[in-house]
N, C-alpha and C positions, 0 to 999 in steps of 0.2 A: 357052041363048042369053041370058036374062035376066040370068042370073050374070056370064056375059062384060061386057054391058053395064056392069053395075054395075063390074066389077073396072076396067073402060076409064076408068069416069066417075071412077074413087077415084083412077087414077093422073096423070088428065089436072087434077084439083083443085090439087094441091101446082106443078106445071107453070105451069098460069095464074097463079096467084098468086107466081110467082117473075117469070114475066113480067113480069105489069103491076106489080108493086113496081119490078123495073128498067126501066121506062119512067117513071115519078113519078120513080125518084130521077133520071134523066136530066135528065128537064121541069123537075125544081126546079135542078139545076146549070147547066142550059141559062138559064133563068132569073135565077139567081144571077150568072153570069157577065154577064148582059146589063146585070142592075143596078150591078155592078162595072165595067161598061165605060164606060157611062153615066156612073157616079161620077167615074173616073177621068180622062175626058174634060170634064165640066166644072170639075174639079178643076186641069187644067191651063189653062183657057180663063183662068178665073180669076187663076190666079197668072201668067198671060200679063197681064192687063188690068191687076192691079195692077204689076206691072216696066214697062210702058208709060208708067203714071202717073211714073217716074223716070228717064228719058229725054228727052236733047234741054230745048226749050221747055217742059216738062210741069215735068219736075224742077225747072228755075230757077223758073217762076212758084212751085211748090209752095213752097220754100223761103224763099221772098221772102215769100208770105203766112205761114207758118208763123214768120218771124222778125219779121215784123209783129206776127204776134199775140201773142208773145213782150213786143215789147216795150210796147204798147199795156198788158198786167198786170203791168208788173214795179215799176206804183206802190205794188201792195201787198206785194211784198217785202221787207221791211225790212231782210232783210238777206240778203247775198249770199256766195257761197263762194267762197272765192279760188281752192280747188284741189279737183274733182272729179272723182272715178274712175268710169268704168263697171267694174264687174265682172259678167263674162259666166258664170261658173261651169261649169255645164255645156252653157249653151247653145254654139250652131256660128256661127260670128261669119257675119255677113252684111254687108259693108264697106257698102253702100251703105244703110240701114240704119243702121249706127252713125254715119255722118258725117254725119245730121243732128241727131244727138248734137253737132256739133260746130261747125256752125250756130247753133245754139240756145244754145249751151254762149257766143259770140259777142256774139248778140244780148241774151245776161242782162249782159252786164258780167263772165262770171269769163274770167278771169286763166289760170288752168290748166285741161287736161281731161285725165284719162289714162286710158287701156284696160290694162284686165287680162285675160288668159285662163290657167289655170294648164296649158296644154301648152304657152305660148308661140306660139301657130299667127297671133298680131294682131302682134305684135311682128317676126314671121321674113316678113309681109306686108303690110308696114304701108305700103308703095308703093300698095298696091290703094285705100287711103286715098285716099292725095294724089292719085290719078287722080279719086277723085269728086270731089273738093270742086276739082279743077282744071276738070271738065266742067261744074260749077254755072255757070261763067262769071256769077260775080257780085265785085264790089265788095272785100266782105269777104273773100275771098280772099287779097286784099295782108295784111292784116292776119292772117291766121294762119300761123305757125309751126311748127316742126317738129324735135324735140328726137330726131333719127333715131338707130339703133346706131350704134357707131364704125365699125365699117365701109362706111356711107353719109353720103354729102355731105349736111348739115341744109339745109333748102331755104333760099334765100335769101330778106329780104324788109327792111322798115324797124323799127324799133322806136317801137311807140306805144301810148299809154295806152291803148288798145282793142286792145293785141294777144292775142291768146289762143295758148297757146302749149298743142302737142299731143305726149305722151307713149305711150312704150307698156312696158307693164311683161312679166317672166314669171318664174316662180321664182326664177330666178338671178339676179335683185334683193331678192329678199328673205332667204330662209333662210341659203341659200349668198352672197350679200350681206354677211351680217352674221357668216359663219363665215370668207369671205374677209377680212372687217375684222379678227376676230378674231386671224386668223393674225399680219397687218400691224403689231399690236400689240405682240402676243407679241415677235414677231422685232425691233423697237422697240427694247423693253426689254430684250431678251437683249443688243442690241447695246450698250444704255445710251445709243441716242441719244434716248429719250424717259424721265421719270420716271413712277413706278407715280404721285403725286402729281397730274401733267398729264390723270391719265384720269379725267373725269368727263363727266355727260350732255352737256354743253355741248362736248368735246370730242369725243365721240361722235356727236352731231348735225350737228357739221360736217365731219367726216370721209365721214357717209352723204348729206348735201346738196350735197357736191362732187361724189361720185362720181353725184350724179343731176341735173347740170345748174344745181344752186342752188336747186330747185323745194322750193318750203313743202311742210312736211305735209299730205296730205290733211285736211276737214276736210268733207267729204259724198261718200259713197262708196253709188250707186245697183245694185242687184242683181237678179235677176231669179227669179220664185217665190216660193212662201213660205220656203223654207229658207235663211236667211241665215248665210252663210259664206263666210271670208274666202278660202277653198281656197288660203291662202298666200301672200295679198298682203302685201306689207313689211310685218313682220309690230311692227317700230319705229315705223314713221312712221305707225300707225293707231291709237294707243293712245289718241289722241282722239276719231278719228273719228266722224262719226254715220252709220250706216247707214240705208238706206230704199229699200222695193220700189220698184220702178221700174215693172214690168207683169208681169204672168205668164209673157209670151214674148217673146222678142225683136223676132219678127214683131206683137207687139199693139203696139207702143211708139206714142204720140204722141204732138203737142206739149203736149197737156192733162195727160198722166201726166208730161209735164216739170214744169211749171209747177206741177201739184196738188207736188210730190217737194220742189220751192225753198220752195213755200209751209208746209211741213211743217219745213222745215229752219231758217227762219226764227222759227219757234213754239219750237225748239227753244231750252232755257236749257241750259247746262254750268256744273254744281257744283262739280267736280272734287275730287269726296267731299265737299264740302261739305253 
């Protein structure tokens, strides 16, 4: 009987211990999950409370102060950039978001602002734009511009020394831009209405500045992370450029990482090998 005992108690050991293993690991995914639900619920509250912040009344005031503050430091910029790119790299564009890029871009006194993404996704949606900076229902608004594809109407408005005028680029402005010129050329000279003589930078700069509206060269072109790369932005018109992180993410962006970017750009001297 003893025996028995024992042989019950040896087989019922490995038993219990498979049990309450699978009840721990239950109680910790039970757990786990709770804390994930948790997470993910104030994770949306969150990104609820900030999209709030950009609606309606919230957005205009936000704007208003944020181009306030703009121009309240732009005594210490000495110098300012006529024509400035965002490049989004691999970030995922977030339109409202970038058009207070375009606000600010306003508020400093430049002249140009253009967005790059190299799949093209800001340029094929660049309407989503013009809807915010139409809901900002501010002022400034007459004064910005809009330099749209050919197959959209450019928005209408006046022209004046405070216009800022907004761009959107994607590959097929730059590489193939400048293969398309290439061909334009060729075919040119094959026909003899141009001389091999007629082609220099100077003719070549104006041939890529028509076909982009008349728009100067970039000449501060903002990116986002440490990895700076042009992912195929005109890959002619940036041979001067000066580049500089903007914020880590697209979502960190604010008016201070603007202003710290102008400040930075200003410091800057060009040698041009010298």
């Amino acid at each position: 009987m003893m025996h028995s005992h024992k042989t019950m108690a040896t087989a019922l050991n490995p038993l219990i211990t498979a049990i309450w293993s699978l009840l721990h690991t239950l109680f910790t995914c039970t757990e786990w999950l709770a804390w994930l639900s948790r997470w993910c619920r104030q994770t949306v509250l969150q990104c609820l409370r900030i999209r709030s912040q950009f609606t309606g009344e919230k957005y205009h005031h936000f704007i208003r102060q944020s181009q306030t503050f703009v121009r309240q430091n732009m005594a210490q910029v000495t110098k300012v950039p006529v024509h400035l790119v965002v490049l989004l790299g691999l970030e995922e564009p977030d339109y409202r978001l970038l058009t207070q890029l375009i606000f600010w871009s306003h508020a400093a006194g430049i002249r140009y602002i253009s967005f790059y993404d190299h799949n093209g996704v800001i340029k094929r949606n660049h309407e989503q734009m013009v809807r915010y900076v139409n809901a900002a229902q501010l002022d400034d608004a007459d004064d910005i511009h809009w330099t749209s594809p050919p197959e959209s109407e450019p928005r209408p408005g006046r022209s004046t020394p405070t216009t800022t005028t907004v761009s959107f680029y994607s590959p097929v402005d730059g590489k193939q831009g400048l293969v398309q010129l290439g061909r334009v050329v060729g075919e040119s000279l094959r026909n003899r209405n141009l001389h091999i003589s007629d082609v220099d930078i100077e003719f070549l700069n104006g041939r890529l500045q028509a076909a982009h509206h008349h728009i100067p060269d970039p000449d501060l072109a903002l990116y986002f992370g440490d990895i700076c790369s042009p992912y195929g932005l005109l890959p002619w018109q940036i041979r001067l450029t000066e580049f500089l992180s903007l914020a880590l993410r697209l979502r960190d962006i604010s008016v201070r990482h603007f202003m710290n970017c102008l400040l930075k750009f200003a410091r800057c001297e060009q040698r041009f090998g010298t």
